[in-house]
C-alpha positions, 0 to 999 in steps of 0.5 A: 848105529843109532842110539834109543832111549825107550821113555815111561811116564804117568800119563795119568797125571799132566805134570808128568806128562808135560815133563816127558813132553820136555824130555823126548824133545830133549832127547830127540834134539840131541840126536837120539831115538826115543822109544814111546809105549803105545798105549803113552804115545797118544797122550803127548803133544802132537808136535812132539811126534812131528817129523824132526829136523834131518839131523834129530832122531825119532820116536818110534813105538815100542815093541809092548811084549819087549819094550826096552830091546835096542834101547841103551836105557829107560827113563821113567817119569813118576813116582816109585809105582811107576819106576816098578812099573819100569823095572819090569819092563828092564829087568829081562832085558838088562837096560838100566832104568834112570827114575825122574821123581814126579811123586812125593818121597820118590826113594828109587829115583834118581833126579827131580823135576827141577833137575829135568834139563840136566838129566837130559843131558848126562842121559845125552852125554852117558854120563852116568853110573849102572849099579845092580839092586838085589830082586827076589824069585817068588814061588808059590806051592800049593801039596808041595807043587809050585803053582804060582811065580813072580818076582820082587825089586822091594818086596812080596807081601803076604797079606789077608784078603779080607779086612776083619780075617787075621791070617794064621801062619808059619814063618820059616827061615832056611828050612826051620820053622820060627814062629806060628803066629795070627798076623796081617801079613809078612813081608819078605823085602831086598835092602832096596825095599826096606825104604818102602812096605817094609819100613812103614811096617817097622822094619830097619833101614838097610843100605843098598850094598848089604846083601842080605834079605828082610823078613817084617810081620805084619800086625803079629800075635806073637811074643816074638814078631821082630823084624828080622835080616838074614844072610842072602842066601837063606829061603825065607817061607811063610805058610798059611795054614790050613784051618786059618778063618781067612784067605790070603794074596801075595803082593809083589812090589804092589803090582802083581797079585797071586792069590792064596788058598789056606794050606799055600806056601810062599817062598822067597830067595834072592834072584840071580837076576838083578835090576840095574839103576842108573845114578847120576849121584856118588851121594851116600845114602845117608844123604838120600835119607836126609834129603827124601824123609827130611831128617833134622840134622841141624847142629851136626858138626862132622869132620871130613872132606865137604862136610860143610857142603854136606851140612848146609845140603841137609839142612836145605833138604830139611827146610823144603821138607818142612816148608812142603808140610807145613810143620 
């Protein structure tokens, strides 16, 4: 039986689409099928559709209502929007998503652009690692009535509709309220989210394989507004109450929005259905963090197996930070 690769890319920017040029070429070489969404396919050099030789595969045209059935894995070009955008079309379907960094810090992905020719390969050869990340079910009740459900990989947000409003809310945790307070918004995120929203809101950095959930006010009027981590299996809710000045949306991952009437509750579990990432790295998140946010590690003098090579990687991942920024 043949095998697919379905293929996500940016169009919207050439250098991604150049790269997903190389990488459907790659792939179809080598003998495997590659899946193209419909509205992606016409942005690609017409050669790369071309009837290949006998012994290549084909690029066929997805199926956009469940794009990712057949294929043994989707490889997204792009930054971390478009890796969500991915992980949407995964998440049912249980394929593994690889994300190639076309964006800046580029936390969900797995290789960069000049690793392009190699990941093609280790996709080529199935040389790769499948780990479950923690997503979120998000229902929205309205007189205690669900009106509204999504899903988030990082986070749902709940935030203000309008710029010069504060939003008037109750936090809750396991069925107990904790704070009323005026705020921007809550947001409500998986370890895998505390890299994003989250940690630009101050919320702490949690590794992948702690499961628990986040809870992160946003701008609170509050003597007590700290970022908060909590078991896995609690429910974390926010109401807007009903005489708050301003209205409110839910945000989840940034791409779906529900829209909240004062008087709605938000709530957030841990969902029994996961994403699975590809990894084509045994790296330690500490060296993730080293490498996408530039953290100055000179002068460490750790002790332990490939110490030096750990060093000298971090070090060469701060000088390319700081020679991209200028600083």
């Amino acid at each position: 039986m043949s095998r697919r690769v379905l293929l996500v890319t940016h169009t919207g920017r050439p250098e991604a689409v150049t790269a997903a040029h190389e990488v459907l070429i790659g792939l179809r070489d080598a003998g495997l099928d590659v899946a193209l969404l419909p509205d992606e396919a016409d942005a690609l050099s017409p050669d790369a559709t071309a009837p290949p030789r006998p012994s290549a595969g084909t690029v066929v045209l997805a199926d956009p209502v469940d794009a990712a059935a057949g294929s043994e894995l989707v490889v997204v070009l792009g930054g971390d929007g478009t890796i969500l955008r991915g992980a949407e079309l995964v998440r049912d379907a249980g394929v593994p998503l690889l994300g190639v960094n076309l964006g800046h810090v580029g936390f969900l992905a797995e290789s960069e652009r000049e690793d392009l020719h190699a990941t093609v390969q280790r996709v080529v050869d199935r040389d790769y690692d499948v780990e479950e990340r923690m997503t979120l079910d998000v229902t929205v009740r309205l007189g205690g009535q669900p009106v509204a459900t999504s899903w988030a990989l990082n986070e749902a947000s709940v935030e203000k509709a309008a710029r010069e409003r504060m939003l008037e809310v109750v936090i809750e945790v396991d069925g107990r309220p904790l704070s009323t307070t005026g705020c921007d918004g809550v947001v409500m995120a998986t370890p895998t989210g505390s890299t994003a929203y989250s940690f630009s809101a101050g919320g702490p950095v949690v590794w992948p394989e702690v499961e628990a959930l986040l809870l992160v006010p946003l701008s609170a009027h509050a003597l007590f507004a700290r970022p908060l981590v909590v078991g896995p299996s609690s429910t974390l809710a926010v109401e807007v109450l009903t005489d708050t000045e301003g209205s409110g949306v839910v945000w989840c991952d940034g791409r779906r929005r529900i829209e909240l009437p004062p008087g709605a509750r938000i709530e957030a579990v841990r969902s029994q259905q996961p994403v699975r990432l590809a990894r084509l790295s045994a790296g330690r998140f500490t060296d993730r963090l080293v490498a996408k946010f530039g953290l100055p590690v000179h002068g460490w003098r750790g002790e332990g197996r490939g110490s030096a090579a750990a060093v000298a990687a971090a070090v060469a991942a701060e000088a390319a930070a700081r020679a991209a920024t200028g600083s």
